[in-house]
Residue, then its C-alpha position, 0 to 999 in steps of 0.5 A: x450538117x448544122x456546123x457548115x451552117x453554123x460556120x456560114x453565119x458566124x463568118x458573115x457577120x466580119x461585115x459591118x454597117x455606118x452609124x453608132x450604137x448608143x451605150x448599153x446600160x447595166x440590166x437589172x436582171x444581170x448578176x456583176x462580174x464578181x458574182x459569176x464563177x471562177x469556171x464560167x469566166x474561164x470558159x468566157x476567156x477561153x472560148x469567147x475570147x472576152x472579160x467577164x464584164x464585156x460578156x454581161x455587156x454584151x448579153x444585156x445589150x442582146x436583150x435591149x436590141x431584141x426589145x427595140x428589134x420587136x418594136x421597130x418590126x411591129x410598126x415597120x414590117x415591110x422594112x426590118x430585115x433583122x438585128x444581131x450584135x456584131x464581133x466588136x459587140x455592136x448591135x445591128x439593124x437590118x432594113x430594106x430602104x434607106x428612110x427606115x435606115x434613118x430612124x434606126x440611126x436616129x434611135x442609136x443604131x447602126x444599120x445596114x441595108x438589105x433587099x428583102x424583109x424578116x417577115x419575108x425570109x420567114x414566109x420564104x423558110x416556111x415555104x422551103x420547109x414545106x417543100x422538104x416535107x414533100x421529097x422523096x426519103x432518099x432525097x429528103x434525108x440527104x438535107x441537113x438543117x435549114x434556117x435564115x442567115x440574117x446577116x447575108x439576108x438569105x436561106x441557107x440549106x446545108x445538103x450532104x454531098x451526095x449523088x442525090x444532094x448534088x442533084x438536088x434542085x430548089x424551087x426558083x420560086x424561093x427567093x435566096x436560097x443558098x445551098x451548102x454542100x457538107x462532107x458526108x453525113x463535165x462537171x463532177x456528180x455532186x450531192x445536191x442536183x441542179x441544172x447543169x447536172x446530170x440525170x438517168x432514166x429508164x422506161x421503168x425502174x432501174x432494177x429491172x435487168x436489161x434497161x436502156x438507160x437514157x442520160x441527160x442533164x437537168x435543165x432550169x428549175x421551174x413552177x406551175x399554176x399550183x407552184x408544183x417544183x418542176x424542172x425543164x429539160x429535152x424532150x428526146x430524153x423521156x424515155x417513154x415518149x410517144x409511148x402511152x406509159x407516160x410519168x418515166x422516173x428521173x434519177x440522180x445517179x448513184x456512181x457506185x450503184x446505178x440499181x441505187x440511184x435515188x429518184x428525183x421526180x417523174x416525167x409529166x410531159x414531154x414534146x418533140x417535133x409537131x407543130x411548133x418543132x420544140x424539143x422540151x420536157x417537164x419533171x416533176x420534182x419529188x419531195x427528195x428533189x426539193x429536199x436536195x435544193x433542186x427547187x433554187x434557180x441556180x445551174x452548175x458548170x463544172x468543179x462545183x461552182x454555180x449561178x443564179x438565174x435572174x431572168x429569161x433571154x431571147x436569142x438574138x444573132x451575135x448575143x454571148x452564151x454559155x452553156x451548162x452540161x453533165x458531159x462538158x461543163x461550161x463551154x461559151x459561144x455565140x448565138x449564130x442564128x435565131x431560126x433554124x431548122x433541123x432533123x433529130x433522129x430518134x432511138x427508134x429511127x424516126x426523123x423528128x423536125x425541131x426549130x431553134x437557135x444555133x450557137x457555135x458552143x461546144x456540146x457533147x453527148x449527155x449535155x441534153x437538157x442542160x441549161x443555155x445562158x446569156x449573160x445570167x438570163x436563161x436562154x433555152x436549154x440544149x437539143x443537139x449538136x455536130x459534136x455529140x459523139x467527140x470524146x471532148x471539146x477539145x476533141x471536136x474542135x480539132x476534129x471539126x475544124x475544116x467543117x466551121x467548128x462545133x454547132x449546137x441547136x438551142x431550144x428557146x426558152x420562152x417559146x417553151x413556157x408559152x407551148x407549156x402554157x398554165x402558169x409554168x415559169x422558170x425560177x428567178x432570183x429575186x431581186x432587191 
């Protein structure tokens, strides 16, 4: 249901608006094209359809655009309407009347005119979210995702085509709701762990017979107040969450031996859903972890080949990502929505709400946790998508086609330090 979403967005954003955009200039946090590896530019060309250096590019000139984007809004809420990096790699602005369409120009960027606000599209998705929560379950779980298409500055629902999603009737007093019918309901293991790699675990040790075994991805590498090693991955892959024996072990997994799986720390905490709809979790990385090297700011794709971490990214519609995984390795994509809203099932059957960004990058089962990049900044760290159970990437972008392609939904990064709160930040590479 994400991906019909998903595919409405990237569609739209064919449309363009008059003005220039000024250059962008190289970030400091950004590595050069040389320094990315040989597996992450392949992705880039392949599934991006760009050079390596208009990628950087592009994912710097995201950043520059959320940060005039934040200031642009704090001092004219009533006439931002959003902002998002076009297919050709310009960057857009978003308002409401023409006067503020002259700043923006004045600034350097092009603009586009729009009939209602961010912040009223917020309060608009706030009040649709608060009517699902309202329905009936038979008609509650026939809603896909909800989330704000910046680009058509409208909602959209994504409702699976059933007799109760046909009948499904959306309060009037929601403004620009568009309601979309949708058809029914890696690298190698390696010696020494980072983001990217995959991970088990289990409610208790691995010997005990019978065990679910859950297996995920590492996420970033990551610090407390105390400078305790930690790592950030989803919060759906605690295998003890909700549960009140917390602290479940974390193994790197031993190919031969699963029993023999040395451990690399322990869950510490661990979120899905609530108030802030984050799917997020905390390990903490054992002597042996740190031993391994999983204390670097560095994260995997396949084959070996790694990247460092140099800072921290906002999603931003149109921005360049690619993403690390234990299953697929690095696949690449765009951001094609900063708000979105959507249900994750859980193993016991409960229906859990998670926000975030969605992105049209591949992501298969076990790619959970892993890191999202854009450019060489973190972006957040992968949730769920439509293409879970496809065998490969390959596999589910044939098989996914005629519904928009695959869809991902990323979790923010910085929204999850700022939930976690005393000190926690991600590891960085320091800059000369």
């Amino acid at each position: 249901m994400v991906g019909s979403a998903v595919a409405l967005l990237a569609a739209s954003m064919a449309a363009g608006g008059a003005g220039a955009a000024p250059s962008a200039p190289k970030s400091p946090n950004q590595l050069s094209a040389k320094d990315l590896p040989a597996d992450l530019v392949k992705a880039i060309r392949r599934d991006l359809k760009i050079s390596p250096e208009e990628y950087l590019r592009r994912a710097a000139e995201a950043q520059r655009l959320a940060s005039y984007a934040h200031s642009f809004r704090r001092a004219h809420a009533n006439q931002f309407a959003g902002a998002w990096i076009g297919p050709d790699g310009r960057p857009t602005i978003a308002v409401t009347n023409n006067a503020a369409a002259k700043i923006v120009a004045s600034d350097g960027y092009q603009s586009r005119l729009a009939a209602v606000s961010e912040d009223g599209l917020d309060a608009a998705l706030e009040q649709l979210g608060q009517w699902l929560q309202g329905l009936p379950p038979q008609v509650g779980n026939t809603i896909g995702a909800i989330g704000i298409d910046l680009l058509n500055n409208q909602l959209i629902m994504t409702v699976a085509n059933t007799p109760f999603g046909q009948a499904l009737s959306v309060p009037t007093l929601i403004a620009r709701v568009k309601v979309v019918l949708s058809p029914g309901a890696g690298g190698p293991i390696v010696r020494r762990p980072m983001g990217g790699d995959t991970y088990l675990s289990a409610p208790a040790s691995l010997n005990i017979p019978n065990q679910v075994i859950t297996v995920c991805s590492f996420g970033f590498a990551a610090t407390d107040g105390q400078g305790n090693p930690l790592n950030i991955s989803a919060g759906h892959c605690d295998p003890n969450l909700g549960k009140q024996n917390q602290g479940a072990p974390v193994y790197v997994p031993n190919v031969r031996n699963l029993a023999a799986s040395p451990q690399a720390g322990n869950f510490t905490r661990a979120s899905l859903g609530g108030p802030h709809g984050l799917d997020y979790s905390l390990i903490r990385l054992n002597d042996r972890a740190v031993r391994a090297g999983m204390d670097r700011p560095w994260v995997r794709g396949g084959n070996g080949t790694t990247i460092a971490v140099t800072g921290a990214a906002e999603p931003v519609v149109g921005a360049p990502i690619c993403k690390a995984g234990q299953t697929s390795a690095f696949t690449c994509g765009l951001v094609t929505g900063d708000k979105v809203q959507t249900a994750l099932q859980t193993d016991d059957g409960r229906s859990m709400t998670v926000r975030g960004f969605s992105s049209s990058v591949c992501t298969l089962s076990g790619d959970s946790g892993g890191p999202v990049i854009s450019g060489t900044l973190a972006m957040g760290i992968t949730s769920g998508s439509n293409s879970s159970s496809a065998p490969d990437c390959n596999a589910a972008n044939l098989g996914l086609a005629l519904d928009g392609g695959t869809a991902s939904l990323g979790i923010p990064i910085n929204r999850i330090l700022s939930d976690i709160g005393g000190g926690v930040r991600i590891r960085t590479l320091p800059q000369p």
